[in-house]
mmCIF file of the C-alpha atoms, coordinates in Angstrom:
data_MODEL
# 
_entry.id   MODEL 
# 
loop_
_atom_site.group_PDB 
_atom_site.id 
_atom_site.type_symbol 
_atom_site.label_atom_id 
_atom_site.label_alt_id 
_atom_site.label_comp_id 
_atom_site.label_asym_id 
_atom_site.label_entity_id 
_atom_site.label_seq_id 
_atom_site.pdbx_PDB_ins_code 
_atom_site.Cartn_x 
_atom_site.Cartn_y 
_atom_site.Cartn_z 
_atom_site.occupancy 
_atom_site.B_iso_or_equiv 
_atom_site.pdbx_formal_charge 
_atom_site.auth_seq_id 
_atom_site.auth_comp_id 
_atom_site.auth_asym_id 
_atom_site.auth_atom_id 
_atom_site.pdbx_PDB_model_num 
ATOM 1   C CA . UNK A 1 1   ? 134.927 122.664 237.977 1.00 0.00 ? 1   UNK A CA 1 
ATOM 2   C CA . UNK A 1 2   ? 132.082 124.267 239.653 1.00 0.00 ? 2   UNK A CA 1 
ATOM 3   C CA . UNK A 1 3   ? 132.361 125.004 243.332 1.00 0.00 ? 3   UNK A CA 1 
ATOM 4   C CA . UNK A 1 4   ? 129.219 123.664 244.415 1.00 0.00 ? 4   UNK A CA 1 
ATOM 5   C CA . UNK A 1 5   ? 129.990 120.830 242.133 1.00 0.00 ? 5   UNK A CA 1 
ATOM 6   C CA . UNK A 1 6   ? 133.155 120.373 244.065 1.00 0.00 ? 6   UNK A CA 1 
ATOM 7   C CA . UNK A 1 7   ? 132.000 120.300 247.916 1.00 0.00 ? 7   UNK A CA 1 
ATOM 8   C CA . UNK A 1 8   ? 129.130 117.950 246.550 1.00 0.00 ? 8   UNK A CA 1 
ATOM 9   C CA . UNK A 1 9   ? 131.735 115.890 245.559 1.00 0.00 ? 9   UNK A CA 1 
ATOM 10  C CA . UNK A 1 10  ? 133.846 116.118 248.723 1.00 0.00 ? 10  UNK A CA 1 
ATOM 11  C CA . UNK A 1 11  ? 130.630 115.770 251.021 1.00 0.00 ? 11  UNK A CA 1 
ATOM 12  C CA . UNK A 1 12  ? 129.364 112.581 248.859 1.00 0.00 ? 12  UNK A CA 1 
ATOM 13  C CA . UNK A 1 13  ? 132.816 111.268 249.816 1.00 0.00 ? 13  UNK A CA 1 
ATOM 14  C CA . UNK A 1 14  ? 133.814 112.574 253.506 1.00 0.00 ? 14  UNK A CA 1 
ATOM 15  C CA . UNK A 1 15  ? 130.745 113.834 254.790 1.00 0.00 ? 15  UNK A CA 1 
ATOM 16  C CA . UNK A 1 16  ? 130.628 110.861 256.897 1.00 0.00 ? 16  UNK A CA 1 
ATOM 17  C CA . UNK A 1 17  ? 133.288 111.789 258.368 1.00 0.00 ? 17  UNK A CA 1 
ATOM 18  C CA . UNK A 1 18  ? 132.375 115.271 260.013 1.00 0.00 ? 18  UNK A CA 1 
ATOM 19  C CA . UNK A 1 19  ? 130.401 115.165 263.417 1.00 0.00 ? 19  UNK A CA 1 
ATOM 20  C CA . UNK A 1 20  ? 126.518 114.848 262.864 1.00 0.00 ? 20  UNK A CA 1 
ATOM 21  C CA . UNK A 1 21  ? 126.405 118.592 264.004 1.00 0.00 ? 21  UNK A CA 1 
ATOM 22  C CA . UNK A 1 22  ? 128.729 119.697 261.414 1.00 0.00 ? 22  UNK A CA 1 
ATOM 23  C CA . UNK A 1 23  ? 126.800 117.595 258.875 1.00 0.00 ? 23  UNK A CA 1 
ATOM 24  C CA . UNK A 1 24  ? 123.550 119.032 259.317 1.00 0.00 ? 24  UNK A CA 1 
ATOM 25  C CA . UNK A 1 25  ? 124.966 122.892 259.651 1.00 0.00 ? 25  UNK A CA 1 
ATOM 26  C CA . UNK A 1 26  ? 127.097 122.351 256.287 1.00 0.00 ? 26  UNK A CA 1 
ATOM 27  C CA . UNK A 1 27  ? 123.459 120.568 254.728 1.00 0.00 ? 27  UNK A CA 1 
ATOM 28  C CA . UNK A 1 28  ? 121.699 123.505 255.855 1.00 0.00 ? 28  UNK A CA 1 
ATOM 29  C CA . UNK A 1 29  ? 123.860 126.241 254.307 1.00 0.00 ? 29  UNK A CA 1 
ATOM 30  C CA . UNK A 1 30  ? 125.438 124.881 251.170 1.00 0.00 ? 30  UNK A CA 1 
ATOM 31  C CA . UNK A 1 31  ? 122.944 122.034 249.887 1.00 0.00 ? 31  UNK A CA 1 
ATOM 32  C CA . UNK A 1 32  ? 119.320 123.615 251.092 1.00 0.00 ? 32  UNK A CA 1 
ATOM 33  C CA . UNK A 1 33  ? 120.272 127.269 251.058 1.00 0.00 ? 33  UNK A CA 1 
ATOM 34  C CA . UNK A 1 34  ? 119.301 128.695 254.297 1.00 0.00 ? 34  UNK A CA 1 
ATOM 35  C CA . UNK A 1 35  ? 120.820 131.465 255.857 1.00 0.00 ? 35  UNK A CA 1 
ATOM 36  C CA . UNK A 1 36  ? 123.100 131.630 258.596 1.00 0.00 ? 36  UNK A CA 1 
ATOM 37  C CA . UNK A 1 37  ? 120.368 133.238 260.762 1.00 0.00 ? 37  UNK A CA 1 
ATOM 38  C CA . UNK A 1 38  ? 118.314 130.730 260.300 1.00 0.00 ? 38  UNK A CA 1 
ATOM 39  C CA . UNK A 1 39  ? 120.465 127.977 260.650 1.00 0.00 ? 39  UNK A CA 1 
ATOM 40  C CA . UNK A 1 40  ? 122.523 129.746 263.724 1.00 0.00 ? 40  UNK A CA 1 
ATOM 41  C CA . UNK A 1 41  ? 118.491 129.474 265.755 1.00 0.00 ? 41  UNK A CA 1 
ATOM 42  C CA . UNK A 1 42  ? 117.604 126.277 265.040 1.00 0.00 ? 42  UNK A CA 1 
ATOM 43  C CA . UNK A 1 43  ? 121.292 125.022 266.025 1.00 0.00 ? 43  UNK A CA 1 
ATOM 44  C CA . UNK A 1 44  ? 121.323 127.054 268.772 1.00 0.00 ? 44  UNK A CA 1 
ATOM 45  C CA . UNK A 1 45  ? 124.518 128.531 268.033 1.00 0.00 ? 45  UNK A CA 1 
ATOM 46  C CA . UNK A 1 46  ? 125.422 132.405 266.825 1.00 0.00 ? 46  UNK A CA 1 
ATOM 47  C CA . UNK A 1 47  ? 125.141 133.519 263.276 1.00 0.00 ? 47  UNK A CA 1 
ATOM 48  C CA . UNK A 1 48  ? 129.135 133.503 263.209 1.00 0.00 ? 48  UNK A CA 1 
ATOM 49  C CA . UNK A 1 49  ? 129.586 130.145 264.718 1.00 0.00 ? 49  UNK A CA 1 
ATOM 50  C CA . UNK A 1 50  ? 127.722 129.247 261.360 1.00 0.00 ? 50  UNK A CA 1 
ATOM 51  C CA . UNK A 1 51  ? 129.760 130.591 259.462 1.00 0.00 ? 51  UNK A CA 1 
ATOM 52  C CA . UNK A 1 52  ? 133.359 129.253 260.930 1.00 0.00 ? 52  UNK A CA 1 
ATOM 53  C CA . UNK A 1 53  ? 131.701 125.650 260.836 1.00 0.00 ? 53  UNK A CA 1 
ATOM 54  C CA . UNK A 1 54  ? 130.942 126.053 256.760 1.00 0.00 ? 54  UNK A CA 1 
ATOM 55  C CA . UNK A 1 55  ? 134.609 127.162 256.632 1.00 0.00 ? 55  UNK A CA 1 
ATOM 56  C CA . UNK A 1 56  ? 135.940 124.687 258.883 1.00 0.00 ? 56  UNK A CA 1 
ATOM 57  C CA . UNK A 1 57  ? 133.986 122.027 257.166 1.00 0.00 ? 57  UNK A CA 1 
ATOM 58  C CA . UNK A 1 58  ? 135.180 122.704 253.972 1.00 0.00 ? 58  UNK A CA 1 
ATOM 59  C CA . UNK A 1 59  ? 138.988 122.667 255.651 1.00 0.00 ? 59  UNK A CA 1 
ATOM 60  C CA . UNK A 1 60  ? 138.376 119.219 256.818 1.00 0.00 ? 60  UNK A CA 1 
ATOM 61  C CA . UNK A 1 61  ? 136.812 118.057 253.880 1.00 0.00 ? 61  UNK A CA 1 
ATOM 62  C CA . UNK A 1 62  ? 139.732 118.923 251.571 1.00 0.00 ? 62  UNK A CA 1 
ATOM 63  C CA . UNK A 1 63  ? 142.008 118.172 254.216 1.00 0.00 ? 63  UNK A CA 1 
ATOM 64  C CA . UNK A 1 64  ? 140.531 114.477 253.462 1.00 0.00 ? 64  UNK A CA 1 
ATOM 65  C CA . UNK A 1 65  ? 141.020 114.714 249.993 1.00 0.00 ? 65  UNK A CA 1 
ATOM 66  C CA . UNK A 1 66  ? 144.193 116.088 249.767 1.00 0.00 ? 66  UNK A CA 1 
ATOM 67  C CA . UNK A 1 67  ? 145.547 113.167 251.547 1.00 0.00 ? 67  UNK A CA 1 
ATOM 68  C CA . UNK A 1 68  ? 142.739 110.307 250.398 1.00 0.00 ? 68  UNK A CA 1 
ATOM 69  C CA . UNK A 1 69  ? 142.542 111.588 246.793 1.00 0.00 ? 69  UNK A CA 1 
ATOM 70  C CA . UNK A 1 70  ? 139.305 109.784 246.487 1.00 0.00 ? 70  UNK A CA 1 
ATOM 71  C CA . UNK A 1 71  ? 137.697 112.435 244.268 1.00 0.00 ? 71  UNK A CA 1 
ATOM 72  C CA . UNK A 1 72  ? 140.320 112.662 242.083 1.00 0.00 ? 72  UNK A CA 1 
ATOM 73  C CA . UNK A 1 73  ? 140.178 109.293 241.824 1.00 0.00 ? 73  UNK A CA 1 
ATOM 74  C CA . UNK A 1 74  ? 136.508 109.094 240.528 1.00 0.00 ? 74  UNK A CA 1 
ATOM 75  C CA . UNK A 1 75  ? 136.564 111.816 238.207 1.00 0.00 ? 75  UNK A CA 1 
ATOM 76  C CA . UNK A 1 76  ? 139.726 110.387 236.655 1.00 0.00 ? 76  UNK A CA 1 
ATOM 77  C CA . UNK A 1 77  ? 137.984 107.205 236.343 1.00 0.00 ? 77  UNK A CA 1 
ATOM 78  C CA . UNK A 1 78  ? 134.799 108.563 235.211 1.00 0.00 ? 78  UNK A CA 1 
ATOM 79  C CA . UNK A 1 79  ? 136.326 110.320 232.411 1.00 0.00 ? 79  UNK A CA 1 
ATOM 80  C CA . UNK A 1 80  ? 138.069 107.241 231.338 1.00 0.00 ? 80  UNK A CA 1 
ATOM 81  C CA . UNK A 1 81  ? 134.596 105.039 231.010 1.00 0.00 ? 81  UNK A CA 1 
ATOM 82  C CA . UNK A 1 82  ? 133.471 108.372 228.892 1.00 0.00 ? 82  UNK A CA 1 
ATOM 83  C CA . UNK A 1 83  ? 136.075 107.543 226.396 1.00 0.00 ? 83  UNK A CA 1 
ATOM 84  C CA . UNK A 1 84  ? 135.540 103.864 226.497 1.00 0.00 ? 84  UNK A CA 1 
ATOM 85  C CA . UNK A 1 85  ? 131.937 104.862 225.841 1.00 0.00 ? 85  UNK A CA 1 
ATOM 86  C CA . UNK A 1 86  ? 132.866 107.277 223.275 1.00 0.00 ? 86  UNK A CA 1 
ATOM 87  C CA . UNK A 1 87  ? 135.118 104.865 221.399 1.00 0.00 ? 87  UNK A CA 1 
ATOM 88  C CA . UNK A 1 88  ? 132.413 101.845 221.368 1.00 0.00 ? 88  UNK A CA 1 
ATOM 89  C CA . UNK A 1 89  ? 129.790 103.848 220.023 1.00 0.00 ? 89  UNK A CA 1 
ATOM 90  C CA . UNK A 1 90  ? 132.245 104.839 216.579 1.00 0.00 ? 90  UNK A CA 1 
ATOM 91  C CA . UNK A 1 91  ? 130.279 103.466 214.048 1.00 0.00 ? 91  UNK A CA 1 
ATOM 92  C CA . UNK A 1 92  ? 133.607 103.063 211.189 1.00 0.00 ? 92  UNK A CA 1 
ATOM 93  C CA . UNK A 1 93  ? 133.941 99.073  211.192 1.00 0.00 ? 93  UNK A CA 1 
ATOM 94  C CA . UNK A 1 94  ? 138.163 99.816  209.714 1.00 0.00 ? 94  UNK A CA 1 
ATOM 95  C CA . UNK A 1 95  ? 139.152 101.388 212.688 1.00 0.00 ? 95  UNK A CA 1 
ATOM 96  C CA . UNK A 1 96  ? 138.088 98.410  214.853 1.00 0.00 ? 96  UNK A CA 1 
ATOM 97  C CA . UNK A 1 97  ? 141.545 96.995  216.179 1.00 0.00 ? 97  UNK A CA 1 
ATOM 98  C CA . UNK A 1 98  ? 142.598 100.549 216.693 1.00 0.00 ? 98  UNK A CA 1 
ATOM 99  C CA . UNK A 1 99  ? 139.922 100.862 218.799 1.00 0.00 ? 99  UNK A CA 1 
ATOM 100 C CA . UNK A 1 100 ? 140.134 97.913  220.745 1.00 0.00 ? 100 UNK A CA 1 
ATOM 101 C CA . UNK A 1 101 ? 143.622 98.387  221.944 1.00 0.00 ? 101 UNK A CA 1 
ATOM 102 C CA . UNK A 1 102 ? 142.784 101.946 223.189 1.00 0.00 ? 102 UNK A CA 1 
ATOM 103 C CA . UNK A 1 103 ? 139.731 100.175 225.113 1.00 0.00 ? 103 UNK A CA 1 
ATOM 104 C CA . UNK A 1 104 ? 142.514 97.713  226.475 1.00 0.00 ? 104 UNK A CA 1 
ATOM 105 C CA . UNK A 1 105 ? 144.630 100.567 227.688 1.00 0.00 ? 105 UNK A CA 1 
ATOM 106 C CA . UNK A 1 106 ? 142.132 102.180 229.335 1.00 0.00 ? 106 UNK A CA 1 
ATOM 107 C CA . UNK A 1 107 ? 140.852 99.554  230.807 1.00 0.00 ? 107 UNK A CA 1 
ATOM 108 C CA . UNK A 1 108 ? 144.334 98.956  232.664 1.00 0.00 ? 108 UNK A CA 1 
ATOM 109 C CA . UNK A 1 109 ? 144.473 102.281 233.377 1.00 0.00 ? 109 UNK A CA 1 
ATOM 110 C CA . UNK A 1 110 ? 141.070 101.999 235.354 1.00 0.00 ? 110 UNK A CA 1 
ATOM 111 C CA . UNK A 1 111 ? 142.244 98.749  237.072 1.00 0.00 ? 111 UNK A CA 1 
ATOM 112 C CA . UNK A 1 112 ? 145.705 100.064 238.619 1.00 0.00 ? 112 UNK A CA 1 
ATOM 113 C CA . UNK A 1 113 ? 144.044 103.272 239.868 1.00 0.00 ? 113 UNK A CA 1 
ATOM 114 C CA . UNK A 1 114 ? 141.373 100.917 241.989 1.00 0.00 ? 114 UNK A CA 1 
# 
């Protein structure tokens, strides 16, 4: 997956989670792409500072997935409502039962992982 895709993903999910300072620095750099100078004057910190909170952010953002698993989570269950999708928009009436059951499974599958 795409990296930007990826810490939009882990910021949708943890971003709550990081100090308001640390949201608005990681905002800054990775969603409205502004430069470290710029960001280091209006925070009031130095260009490098901006630069170890982006990493550190990103450290503490997978840090909370790699123990929540929350993103995994979604995407897994995302992709399983694509199939459902997929399989209930088969027009071939034979194949109907077939089609059901896999629906079923899924289904479970969607229900133990929340």
């Amino acid at each position: 997956m795409e990296r930007f895709v990826v810490q939009s993903l882990l910021y949708d999910f943890y971003g709550e989670l990081l100090t308001e300072h640390q949201r608005r620095v990681y905002e800054e750099v990775v969603f409205n792409d502004f430069s470290a100078s710029e960001v280091a004057k209006d925070a009031g910190i130095s260009r490098q500072g901006v630069h170890d909170m982006i990493k550190r952010c990103g450290r503490i953002l997978e840090d909370y997935e790699s123990k929540l698993h929350l993103v995994e989570k979604f995407l897994h269950i995302r992709e399983n409502v694509r199939q459902i999708q997929a399989l209930t928009s088969e027009k071939d009436e034979g194949s109907l039962g077939q089609r059901m059951k896999q629906i079923q499974e899924i289904s479970s599958d969607i229900l133990e992982e929340l």
